[in-house]
N, CA, C and O of each residue as an XYZ file, in Angstrom:
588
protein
N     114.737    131.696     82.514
C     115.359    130.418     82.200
C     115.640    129.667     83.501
O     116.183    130.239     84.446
N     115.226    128.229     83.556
C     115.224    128.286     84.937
C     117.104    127.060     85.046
O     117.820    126.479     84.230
N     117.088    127.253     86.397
C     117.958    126.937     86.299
C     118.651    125.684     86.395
O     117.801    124.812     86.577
N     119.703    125.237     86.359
C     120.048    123.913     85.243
C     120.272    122.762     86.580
O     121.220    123.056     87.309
N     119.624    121.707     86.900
C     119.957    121.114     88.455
C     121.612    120.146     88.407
O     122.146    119.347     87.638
N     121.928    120.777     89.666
C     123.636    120.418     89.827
C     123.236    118.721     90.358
O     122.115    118.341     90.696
N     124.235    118.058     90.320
C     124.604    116.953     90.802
C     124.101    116.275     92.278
O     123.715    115.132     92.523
N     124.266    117.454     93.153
C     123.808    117.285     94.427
C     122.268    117.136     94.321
O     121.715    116.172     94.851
N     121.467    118.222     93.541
C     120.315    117.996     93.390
C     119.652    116.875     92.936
O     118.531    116.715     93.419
N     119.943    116.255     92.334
C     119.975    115.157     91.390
C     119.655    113.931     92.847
O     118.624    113.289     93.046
N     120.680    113.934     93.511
C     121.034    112.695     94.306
C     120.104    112.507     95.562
O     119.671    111.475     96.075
N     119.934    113.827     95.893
C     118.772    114.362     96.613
C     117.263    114.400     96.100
O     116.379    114.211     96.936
N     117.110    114.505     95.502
C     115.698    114.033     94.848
C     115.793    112.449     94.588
O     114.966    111.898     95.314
N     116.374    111.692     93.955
C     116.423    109.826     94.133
C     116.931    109.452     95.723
O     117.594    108.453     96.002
N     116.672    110.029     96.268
C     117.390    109.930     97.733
C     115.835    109.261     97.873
O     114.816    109.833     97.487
N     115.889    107.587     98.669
C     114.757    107.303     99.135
C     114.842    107.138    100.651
O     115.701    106.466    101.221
N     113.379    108.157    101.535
C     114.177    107.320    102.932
C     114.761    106.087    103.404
O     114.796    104.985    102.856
N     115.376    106.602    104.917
C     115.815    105.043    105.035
C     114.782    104.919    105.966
O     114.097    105.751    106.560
N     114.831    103.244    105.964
C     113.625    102.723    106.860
C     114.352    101.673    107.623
O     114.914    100.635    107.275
N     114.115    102.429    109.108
C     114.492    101.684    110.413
C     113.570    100.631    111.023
O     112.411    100.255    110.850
N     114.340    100.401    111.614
C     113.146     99.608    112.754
C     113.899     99.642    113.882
O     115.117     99.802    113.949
N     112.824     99.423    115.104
C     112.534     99.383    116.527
C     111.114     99.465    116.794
O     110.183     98.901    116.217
N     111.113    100.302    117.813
C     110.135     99.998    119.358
C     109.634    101.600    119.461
O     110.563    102.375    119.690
N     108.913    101.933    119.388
C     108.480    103.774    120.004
C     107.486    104.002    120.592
O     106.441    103.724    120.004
N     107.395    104.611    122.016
C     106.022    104.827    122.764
C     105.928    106.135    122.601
O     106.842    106.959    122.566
N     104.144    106.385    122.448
C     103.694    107.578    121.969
C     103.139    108.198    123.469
O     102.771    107.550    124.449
N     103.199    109.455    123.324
C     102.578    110.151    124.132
C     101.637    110.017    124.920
O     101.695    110.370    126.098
N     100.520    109.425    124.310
C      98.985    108.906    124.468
C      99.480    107.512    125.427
O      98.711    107.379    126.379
N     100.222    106.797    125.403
C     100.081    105.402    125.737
C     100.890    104.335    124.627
O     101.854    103.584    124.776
N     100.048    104.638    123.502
C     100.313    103.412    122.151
C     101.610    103.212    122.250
O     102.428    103.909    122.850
N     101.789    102.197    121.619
C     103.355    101.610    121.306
C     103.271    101.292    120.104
O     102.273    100.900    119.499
N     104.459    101.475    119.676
C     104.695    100.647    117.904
C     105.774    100.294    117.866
O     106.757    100.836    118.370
N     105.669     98.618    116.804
C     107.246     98.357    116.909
C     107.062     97.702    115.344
O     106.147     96.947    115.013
N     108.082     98.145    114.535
C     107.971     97.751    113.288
C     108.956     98.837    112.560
O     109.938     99.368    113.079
N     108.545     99.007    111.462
C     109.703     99.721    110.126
C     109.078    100.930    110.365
O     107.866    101.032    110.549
N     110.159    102.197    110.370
C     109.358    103.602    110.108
C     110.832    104.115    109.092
O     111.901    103.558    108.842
N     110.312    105.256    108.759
C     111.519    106.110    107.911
C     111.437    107.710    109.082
O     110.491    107.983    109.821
N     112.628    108.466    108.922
C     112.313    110.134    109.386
C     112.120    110.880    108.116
O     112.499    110.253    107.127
N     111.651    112.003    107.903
C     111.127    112.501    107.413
C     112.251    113.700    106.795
O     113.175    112.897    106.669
N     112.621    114.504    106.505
C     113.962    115.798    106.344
C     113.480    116.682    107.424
O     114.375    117.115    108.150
N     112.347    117.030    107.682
C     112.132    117.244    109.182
C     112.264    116.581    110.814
O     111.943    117.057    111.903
N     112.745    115.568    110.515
C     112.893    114.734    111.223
C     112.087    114.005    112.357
O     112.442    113.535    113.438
N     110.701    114.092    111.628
C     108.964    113.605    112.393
C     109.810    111.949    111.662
O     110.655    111.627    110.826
N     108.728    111.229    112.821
C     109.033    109.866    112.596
C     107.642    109.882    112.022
O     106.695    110.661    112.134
N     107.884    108.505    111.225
C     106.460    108.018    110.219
C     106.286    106.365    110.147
O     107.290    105.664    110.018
N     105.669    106.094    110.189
C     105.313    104.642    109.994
C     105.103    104.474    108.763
O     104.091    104.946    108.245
N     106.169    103.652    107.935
C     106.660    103.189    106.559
C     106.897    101.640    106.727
O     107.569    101.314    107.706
N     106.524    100.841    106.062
C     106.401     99.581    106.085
C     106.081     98.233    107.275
O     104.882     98.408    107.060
N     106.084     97.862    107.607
C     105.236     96.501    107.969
C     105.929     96.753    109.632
O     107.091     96.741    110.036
N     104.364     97.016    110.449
C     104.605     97.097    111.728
C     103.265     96.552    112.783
O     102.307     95.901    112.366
N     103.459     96.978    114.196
C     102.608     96.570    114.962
C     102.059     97.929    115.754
O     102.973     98.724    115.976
N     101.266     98.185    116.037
C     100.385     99.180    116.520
C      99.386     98.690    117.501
O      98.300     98.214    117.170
N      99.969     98.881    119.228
C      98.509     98.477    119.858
C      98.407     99.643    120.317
O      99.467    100.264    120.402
N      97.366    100.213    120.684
C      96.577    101.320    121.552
C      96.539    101.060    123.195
O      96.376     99.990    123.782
N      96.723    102.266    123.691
C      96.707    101.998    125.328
C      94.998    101.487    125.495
O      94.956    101.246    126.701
N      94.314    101.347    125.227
C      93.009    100.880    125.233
C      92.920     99.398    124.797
O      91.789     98.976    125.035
N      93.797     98.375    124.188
C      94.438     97.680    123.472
C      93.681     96.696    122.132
O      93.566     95.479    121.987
N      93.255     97.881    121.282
C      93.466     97.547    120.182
C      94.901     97.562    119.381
O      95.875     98.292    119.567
N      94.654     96.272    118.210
C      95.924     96.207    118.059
C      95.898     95.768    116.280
O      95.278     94.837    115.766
N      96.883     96.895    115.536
C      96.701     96.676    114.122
C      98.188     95.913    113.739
O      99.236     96.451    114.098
N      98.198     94.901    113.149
C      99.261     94.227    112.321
C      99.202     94.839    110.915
O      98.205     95.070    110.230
N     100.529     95.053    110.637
C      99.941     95.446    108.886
C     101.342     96.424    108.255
O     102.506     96.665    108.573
N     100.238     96.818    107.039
C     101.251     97.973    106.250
C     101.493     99.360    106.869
O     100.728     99.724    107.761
N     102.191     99.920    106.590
C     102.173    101.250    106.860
C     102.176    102.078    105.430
O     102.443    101.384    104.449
N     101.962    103.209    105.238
C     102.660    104.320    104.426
C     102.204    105.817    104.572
O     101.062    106.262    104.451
N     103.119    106.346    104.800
C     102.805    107.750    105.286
C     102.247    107.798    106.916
O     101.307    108.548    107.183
N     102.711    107.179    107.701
C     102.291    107.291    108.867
C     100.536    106.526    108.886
O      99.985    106.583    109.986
N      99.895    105.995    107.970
C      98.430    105.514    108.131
C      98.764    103.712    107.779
O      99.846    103.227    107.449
N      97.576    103.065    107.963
C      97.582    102.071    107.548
C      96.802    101.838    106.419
O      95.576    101.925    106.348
N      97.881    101.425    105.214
C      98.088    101.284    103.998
C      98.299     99.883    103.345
O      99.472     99.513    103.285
N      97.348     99.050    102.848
C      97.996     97.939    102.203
C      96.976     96.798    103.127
O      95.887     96.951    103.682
N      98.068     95.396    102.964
C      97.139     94.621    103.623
C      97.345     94.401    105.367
O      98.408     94.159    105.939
N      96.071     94.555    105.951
C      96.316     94.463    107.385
C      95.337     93.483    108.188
O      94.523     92.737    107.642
N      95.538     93.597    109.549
C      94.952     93.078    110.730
C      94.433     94.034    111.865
O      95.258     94.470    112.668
N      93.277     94.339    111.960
C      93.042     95.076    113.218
C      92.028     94.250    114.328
O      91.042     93.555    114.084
N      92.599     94.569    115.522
C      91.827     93.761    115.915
C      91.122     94.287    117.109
O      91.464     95.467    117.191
N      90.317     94.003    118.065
C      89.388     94.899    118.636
C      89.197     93.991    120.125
O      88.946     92.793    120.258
N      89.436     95.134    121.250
C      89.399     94.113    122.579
C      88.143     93.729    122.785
O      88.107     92.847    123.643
N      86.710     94.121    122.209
C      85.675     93.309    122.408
C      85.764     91.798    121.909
O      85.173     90.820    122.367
N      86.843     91.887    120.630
C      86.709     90.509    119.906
C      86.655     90.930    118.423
O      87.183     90.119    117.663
N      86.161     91.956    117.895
C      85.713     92.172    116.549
C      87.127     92.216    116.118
O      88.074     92.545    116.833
N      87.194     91.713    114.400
C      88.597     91.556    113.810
C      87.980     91.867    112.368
O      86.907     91.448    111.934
N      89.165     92.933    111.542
C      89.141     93.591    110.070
C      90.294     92.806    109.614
O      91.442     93.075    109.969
N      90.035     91.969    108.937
C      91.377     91.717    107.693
C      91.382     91.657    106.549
O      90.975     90.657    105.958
N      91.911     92.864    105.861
C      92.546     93.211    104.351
C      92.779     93.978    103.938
O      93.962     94.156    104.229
N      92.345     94.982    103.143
C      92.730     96.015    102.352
C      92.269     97.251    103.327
O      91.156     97.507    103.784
N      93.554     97.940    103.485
C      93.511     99.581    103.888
C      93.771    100.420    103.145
O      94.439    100.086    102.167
N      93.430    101.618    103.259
C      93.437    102.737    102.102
C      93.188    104.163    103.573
O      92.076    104.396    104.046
N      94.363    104.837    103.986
C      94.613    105.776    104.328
C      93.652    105.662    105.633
O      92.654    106.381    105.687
N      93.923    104.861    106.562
C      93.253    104.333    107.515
C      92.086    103.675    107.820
O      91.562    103.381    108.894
N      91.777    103.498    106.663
C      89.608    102.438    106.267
C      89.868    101.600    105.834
O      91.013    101.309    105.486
N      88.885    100.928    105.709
C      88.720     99.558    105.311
C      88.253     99.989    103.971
O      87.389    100.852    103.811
N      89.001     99.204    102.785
C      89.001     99.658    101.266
C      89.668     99.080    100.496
O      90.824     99.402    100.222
N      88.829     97.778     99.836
C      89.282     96.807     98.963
C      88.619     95.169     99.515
O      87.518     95.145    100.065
N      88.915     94.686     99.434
C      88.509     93.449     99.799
C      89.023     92.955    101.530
O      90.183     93.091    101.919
N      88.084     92.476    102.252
C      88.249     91.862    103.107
C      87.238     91.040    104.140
O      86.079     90.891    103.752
N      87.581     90.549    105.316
C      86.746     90.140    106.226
C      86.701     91.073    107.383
O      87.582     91.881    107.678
N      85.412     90.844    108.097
C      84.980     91.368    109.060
C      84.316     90.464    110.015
O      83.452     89.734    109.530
N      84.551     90.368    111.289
C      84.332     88.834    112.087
C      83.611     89.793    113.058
O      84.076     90.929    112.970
N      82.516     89.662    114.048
C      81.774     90.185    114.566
C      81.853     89.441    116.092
O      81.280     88.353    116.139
N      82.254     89.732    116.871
C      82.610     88.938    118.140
C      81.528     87.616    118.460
O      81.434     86.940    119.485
N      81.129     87.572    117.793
C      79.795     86.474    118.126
C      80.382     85.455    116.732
O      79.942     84.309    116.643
N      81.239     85.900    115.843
C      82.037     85.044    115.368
C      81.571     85.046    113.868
O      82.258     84.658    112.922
N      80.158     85.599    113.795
C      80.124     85.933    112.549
C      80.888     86.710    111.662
O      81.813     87.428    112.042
N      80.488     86.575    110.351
C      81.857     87.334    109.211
C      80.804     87.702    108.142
O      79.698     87.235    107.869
N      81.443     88.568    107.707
C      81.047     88.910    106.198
C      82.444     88.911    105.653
O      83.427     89.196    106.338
N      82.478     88.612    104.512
C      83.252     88.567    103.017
C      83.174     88.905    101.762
O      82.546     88.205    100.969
N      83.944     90.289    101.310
C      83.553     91.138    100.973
C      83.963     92.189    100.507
O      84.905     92.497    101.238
N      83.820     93.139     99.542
C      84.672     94.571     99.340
C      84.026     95.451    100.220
O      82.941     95.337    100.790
N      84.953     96.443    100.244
C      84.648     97.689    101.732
C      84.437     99.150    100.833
O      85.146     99.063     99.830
N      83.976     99.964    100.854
C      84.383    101.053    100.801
C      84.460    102.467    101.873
O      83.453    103.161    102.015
N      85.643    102.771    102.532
C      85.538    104.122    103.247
C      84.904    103.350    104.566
O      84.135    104.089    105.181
N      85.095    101.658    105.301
C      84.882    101.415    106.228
C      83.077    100.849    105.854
O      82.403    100.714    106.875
N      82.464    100.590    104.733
C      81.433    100.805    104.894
C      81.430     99.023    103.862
O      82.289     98.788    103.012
N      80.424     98.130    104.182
C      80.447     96.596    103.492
C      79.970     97.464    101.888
O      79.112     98.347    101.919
N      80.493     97.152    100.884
C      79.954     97.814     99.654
C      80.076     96.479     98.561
O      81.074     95.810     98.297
N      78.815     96.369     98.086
C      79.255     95.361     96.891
C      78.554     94.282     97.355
O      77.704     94.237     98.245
N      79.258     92.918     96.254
C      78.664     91.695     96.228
C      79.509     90.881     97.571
O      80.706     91.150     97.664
N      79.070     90.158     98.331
C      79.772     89.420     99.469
C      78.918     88.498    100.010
O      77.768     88.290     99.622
N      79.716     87.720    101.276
C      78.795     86.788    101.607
C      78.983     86.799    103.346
O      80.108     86.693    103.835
N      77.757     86.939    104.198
C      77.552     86.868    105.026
C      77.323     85.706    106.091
O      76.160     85.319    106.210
N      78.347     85.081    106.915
C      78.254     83.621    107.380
C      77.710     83.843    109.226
O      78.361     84.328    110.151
N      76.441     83.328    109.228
C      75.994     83.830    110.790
C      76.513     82.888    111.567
O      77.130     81.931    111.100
N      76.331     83.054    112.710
C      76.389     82.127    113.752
C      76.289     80.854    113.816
O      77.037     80.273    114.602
N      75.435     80.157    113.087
C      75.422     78.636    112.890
C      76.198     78.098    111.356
O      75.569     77.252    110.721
N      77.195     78.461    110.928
C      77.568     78.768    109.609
C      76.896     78.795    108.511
O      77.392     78.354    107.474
N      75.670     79.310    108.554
C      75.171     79.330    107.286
C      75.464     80.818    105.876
O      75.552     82.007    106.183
N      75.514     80.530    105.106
C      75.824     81.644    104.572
C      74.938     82.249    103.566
O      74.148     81.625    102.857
N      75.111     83.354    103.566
C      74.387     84.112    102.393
C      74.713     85.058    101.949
O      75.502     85.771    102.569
N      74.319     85.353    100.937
C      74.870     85.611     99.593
C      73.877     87.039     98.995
O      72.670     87.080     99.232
N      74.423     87.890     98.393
C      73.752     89.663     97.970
C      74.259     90.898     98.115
O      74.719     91.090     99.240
N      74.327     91.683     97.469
C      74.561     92.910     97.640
C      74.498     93.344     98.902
O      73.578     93.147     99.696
N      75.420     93.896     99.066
C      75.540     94.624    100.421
C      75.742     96.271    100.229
O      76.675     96.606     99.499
N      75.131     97.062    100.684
C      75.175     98.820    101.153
C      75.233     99.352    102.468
O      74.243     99.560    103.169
N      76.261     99.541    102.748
C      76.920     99.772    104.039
C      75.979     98.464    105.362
O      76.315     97.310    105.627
N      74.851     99.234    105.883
C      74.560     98.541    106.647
C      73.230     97.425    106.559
O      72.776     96.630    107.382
N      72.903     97.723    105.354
C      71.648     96.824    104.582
C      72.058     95.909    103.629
O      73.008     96.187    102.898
N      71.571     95.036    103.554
C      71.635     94.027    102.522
C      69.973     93.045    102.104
O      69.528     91.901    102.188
N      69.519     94.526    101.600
C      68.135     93.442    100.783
C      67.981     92.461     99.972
O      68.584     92.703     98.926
N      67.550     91.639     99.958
C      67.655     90.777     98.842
C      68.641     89.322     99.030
O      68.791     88.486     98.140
N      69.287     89.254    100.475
C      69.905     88.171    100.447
C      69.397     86.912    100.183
O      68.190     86.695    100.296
N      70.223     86.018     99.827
C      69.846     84.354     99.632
C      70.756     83.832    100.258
O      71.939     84.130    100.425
N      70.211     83.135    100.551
C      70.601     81.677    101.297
C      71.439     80.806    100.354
O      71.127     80.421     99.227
N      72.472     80.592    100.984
C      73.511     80.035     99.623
C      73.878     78.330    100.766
O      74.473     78.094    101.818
N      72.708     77.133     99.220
C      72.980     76.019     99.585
C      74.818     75.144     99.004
O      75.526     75.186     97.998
N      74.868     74.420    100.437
C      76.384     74.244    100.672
C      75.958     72.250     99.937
O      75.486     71.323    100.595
N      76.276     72.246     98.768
C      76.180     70.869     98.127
C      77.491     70.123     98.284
O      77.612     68.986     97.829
């Protein structure tokens, strides 16, 4: 028979972390400054809406949850290249853009970091086009006239 949960238990299980904010430099270099919670072990985690640059200085704006980036974000890349939208446990996953330092974009769903689906590809002189996309191929595009 198992046994019957006391009061304390109770309060402790709806117990949601708390979520701080500040500033924390990591080991490596990186810095983060945004919302984190501690853990009952007392590991820090990145829990809600923060900034993340890398000593190399990439730099992600965005969600957090569980220590990954979760939700909608910004990453951005010191060559120039920029990801904005949907994260899913650190990838690109759900809808977003992808800007290619030469300024081109695709627009588009992602899956697992990879262009997946229907989207539209705008090159260098803004023209755009339009087709299925599979990770790094897209057969079959058209040329999508701008009336």
């Amino acid at each position: 028979m198992p046994a019957k949960a006391t009061r304390k238990d109770k309060e402790k299980e709806d117990a949601k972390p708390t979520v701080l904010r500040g500033v924390y430099m990591l080991p490596n270099g990186d810095k983060y400054d945004g919302e984190y919670s501690r853990s009952e072990e007392g590991v820090l985690e990145r829990n809600g809406y923060g900034e993340h640059t890398t000593s190399e200085g990439t730099v992600y704006q965005g969600n957090w949850e569980n220590d990954k980036m979760n939700g909608h974000g910004k990453l951005m890349h010191p060559s120039g290249a920029i990801y904005e939208g949907d994260f899913v446990n650190n990838q690109f996953t759900g809808k977003g853009r992808y800007t290619w330092p030469d300024g081109s974009y695709y627009d588009g769903p992602f899956i697992e970091n990879r262009m997946e689906g229907e989207g539209e590809f705008t090159d260098t002189d803004s023209q755009v086009w339009t087709g299925t996309f599979r990770y790094k191929a897209a057969p079959g595009l058209k040329f999508k006239l701008g009336l």
